[in-house]
N, C-alpha and C positions, 0 to 999 in steps of 0.2 A: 698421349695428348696432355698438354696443362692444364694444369685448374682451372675454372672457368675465372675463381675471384683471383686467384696469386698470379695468374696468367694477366688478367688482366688484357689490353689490347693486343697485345700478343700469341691469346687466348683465337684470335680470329684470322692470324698468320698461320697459326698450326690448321685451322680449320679451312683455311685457301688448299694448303698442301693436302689432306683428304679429301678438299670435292676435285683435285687433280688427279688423284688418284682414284679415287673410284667413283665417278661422277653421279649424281641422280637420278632416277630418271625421270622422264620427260616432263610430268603431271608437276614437278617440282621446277619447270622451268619459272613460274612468275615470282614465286618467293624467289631465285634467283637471281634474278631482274630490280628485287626489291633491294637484295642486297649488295646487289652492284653499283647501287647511290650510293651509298654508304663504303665503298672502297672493298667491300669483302666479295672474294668469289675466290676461283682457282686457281692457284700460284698467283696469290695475292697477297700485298704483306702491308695492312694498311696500318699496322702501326709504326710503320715508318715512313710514314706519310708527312710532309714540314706542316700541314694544315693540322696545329693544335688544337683547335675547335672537335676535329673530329676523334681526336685519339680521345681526349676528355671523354665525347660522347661515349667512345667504345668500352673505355674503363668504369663508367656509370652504368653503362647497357649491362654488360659480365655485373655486375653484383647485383643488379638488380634482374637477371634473367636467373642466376644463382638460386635467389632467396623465394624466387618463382618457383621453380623448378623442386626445389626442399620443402615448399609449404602445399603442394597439389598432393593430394589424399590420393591413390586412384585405387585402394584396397579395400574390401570389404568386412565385417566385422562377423566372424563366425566363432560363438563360444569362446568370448576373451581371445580369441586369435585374428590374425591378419591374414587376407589372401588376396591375390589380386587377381582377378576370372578374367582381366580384359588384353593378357597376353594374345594378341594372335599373330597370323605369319606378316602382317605389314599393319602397322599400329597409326592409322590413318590422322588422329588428332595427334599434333604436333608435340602440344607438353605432354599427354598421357604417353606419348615415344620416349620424351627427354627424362620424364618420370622413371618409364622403368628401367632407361638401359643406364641411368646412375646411380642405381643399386643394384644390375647384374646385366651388361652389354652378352647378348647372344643367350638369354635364357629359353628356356625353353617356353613354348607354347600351352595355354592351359589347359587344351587337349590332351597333353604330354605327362605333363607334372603340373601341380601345385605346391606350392612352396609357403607353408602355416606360418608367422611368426609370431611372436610375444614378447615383451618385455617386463611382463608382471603376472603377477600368479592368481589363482582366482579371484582372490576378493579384491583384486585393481592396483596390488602394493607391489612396485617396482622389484623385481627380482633382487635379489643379492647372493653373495658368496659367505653370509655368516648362515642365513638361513640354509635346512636341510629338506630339501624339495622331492616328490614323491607323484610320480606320472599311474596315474592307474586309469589298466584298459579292463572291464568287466569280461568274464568270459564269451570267445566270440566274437570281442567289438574291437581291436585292433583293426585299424585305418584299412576301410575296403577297397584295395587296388589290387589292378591285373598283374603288375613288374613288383614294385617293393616300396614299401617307406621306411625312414630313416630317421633319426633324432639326432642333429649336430649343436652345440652349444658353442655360439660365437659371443665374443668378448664386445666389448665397445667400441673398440676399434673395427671391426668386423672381420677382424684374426680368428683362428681355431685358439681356441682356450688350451694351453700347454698344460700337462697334467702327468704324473709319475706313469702310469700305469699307461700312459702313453693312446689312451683311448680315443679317439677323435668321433666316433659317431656308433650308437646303436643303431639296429635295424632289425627285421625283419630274419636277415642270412646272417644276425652277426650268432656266433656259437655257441653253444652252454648256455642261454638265458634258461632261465627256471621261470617258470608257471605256479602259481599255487593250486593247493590242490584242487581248489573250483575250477582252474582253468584259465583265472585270469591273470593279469599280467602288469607286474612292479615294476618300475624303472625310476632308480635311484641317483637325485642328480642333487649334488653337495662335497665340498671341499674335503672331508674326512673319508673314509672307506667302511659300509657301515658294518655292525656288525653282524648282521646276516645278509644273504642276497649279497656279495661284493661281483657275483658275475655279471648281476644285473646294473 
C-alpha cells in the first residue's frame, strides 16, 4: 500500500481497492457511510475525481492523519523500555489500530509476545554506535517467559543492523553464551568484537 503522506490522494484509491477486497465488517458499516461523502469506499478512486476541492481535501487529510497517527503514544514505559500491553485480537479504537499496525501490520497479541523497545541507554542518552553497551541479567533474572526472548538490534531505518559476524539477534536458544561464574548474564552490544565474551 502507499504512503499515507507520498501517496497522497491516491493514498485512498489504494484504500477503495482493499475494502474491495477484504471488506469490513458490519459494526464498521457507519464510518463507511461516512466515507462515502467523501468519494472513498471500495473500488473507488477518488483521486480522480474532476471535483478539485475534494482531492485538495484528501491530500491535507493523508498528512494530517499521518502526523496523527506518528504522535499517539499507545506504549507504556517500563524500566527505560517501551511496551505496548494493548495489542489484542481486534484493537477496537481506531488510531490505537492505526498506531500499532504502522509499526508492525499482524503483530502479535500481548498475550503472545511483548515486544520491549529503546532507544537510549539508562541514564536517557540516545544510543549510539561509538558507545560500547553492556545488557546485564543478574543470576536468575533473564526475561521470565514460557517460549523464549530474544535481543534483535535494528538500525533507524528499522533494517536488521548488518554486522561481519553476521549475527542478527541473541536469545535464549542462541548457543555457546557464557554465564559468569555467579550465574549471571552479559550481552555485549558495540561496533568492535570485545575482548573477552565475543560469544556473547
Amino acid at each position: 500500500m502507499l504512503d499515507l503522506v507520498a501517496g497522497g490522494a491516491k493514498y485512498f484509491d489504494e484504500l477503495g481497492v482493499g475494502l474491495a477486497q477484504d471488506p469490513p465488517p458490519a459494526r464498521e458499516n457507519a464510518a463507511l457511510e461516512r466515507f462515502a461523502k467523501a468519494g472513498i469506499g471500495p473500488d473507488r478512486r477518488p483521486s480522480e475525481s474532476q471535483d478539485g476541492q475534494l482531492a485538495s481535501t484528501l491530500r491535507q487529510s493523508a498528512l494530517a492523519s499521518d502526523a496523527l497517527v506518528k504522535s499517539t503514544n499507545v506504549s507504556s514505559q517500563v524500566n527505560g523500555w517501551r511496551v505496548n500491553y494493548r495489542v489484542t485480537p481486534f484493537i477496537g479504537d481506531r488510531l490505537v489500530r492505526a498506531s500499532v499496525n504502522r509499526v508492525g501490520p499482524g503483530v502479535h497479541i500481548a498475550q503472545e509476545a511483548l515486544y520491549f523497545t529503546t532507544q537510549t541507554d539508562a541514564a536517557n542518552t540516545p544510543l549510539t554506535g561509538i558507545v560500547r553497551y553492556r545488557m546485564h541479567f543478574p543470576p536468575g533474572q533473564t526475561p521470565p517467559v514460557d517460549a523464549f526472548w530474544s535481543l534483535i538490534l535494528y538500525g533507524a531505518d528499522y533494517f536488521l543492523v548488518r554486522n561481519p559476524i553476521n549475527r542478527y539477534s541473541i536469545s535464549d536458544r542462541t548457543e555457546g553464551l557464557a554465564h559468569n561464574p555467579d550465574g549471571s548474564l552479559d550481552i555485549f552490544i558495540q561496533r568492535e568484537a570485545p575482548e573477552k565474551g565475543r560469544e556473547n
